[in-house]
C-alpha positions as CSV (number, residue, x, y, z in Angstrom):
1,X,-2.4,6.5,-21.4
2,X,-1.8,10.1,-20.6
3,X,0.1,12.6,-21.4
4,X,2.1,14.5,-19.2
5,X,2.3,18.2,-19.2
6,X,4.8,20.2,-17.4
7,X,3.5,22.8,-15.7
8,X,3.6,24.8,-12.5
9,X,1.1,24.6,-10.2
10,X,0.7,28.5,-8.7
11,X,-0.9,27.4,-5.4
12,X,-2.2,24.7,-3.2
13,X,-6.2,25.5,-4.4
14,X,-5.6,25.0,-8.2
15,X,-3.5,21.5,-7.3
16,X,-6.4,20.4,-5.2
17,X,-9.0,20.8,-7.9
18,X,-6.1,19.9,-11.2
19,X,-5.9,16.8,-8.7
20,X,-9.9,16.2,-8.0
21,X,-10.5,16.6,-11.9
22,X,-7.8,13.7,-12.6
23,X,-9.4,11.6,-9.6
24,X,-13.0,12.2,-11.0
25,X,-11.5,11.1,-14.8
26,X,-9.4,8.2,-13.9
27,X,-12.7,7.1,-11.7
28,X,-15.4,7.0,-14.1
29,X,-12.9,5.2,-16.7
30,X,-12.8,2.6,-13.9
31,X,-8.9,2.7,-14.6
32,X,-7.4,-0.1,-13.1
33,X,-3.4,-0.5,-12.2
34,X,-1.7,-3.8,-12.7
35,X,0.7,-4.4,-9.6
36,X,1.5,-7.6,-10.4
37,X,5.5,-8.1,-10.3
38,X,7.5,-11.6,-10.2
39,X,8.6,-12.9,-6.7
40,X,12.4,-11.6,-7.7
41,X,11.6,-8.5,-8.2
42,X,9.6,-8.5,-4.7
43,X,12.6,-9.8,-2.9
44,X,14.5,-6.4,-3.9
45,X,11.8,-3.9,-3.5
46,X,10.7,-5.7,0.3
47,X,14.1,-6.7,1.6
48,X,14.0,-4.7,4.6
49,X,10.3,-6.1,5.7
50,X,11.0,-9.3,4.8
51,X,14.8,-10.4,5.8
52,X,16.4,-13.5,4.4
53,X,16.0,-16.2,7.4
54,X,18.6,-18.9,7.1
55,X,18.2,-22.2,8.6
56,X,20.7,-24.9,10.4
């Protein structure tokens, strides 16, 4: 887990390398990210791509 520091960024340079040096990190941890998430909940977040169909 990380933690988060708030800071501001002063320009678009030092977010590109703050950025690459998370990317490089998080890569050679082979971090992985769990998007598993139960049918219901799938229903909500993709209503509008998948609309309820009802049948006669």
């Amino acid at each position: 887990m990380y933690l988060i520091q708030i800071q501001r960024i002063p320009n678009i340079e030092t977010l590109r390398r703050e950025t690459n040096a998370w990317e490089e990190q998080r890569n050679q941890q082979k971090s992985k990210i769990d998007w598993r998430f139960a049918a219901s909940d799938a229903r909500v977040k993709f209503q509008r791509l998948y609309p309820n169909l009802h049948l006669s």
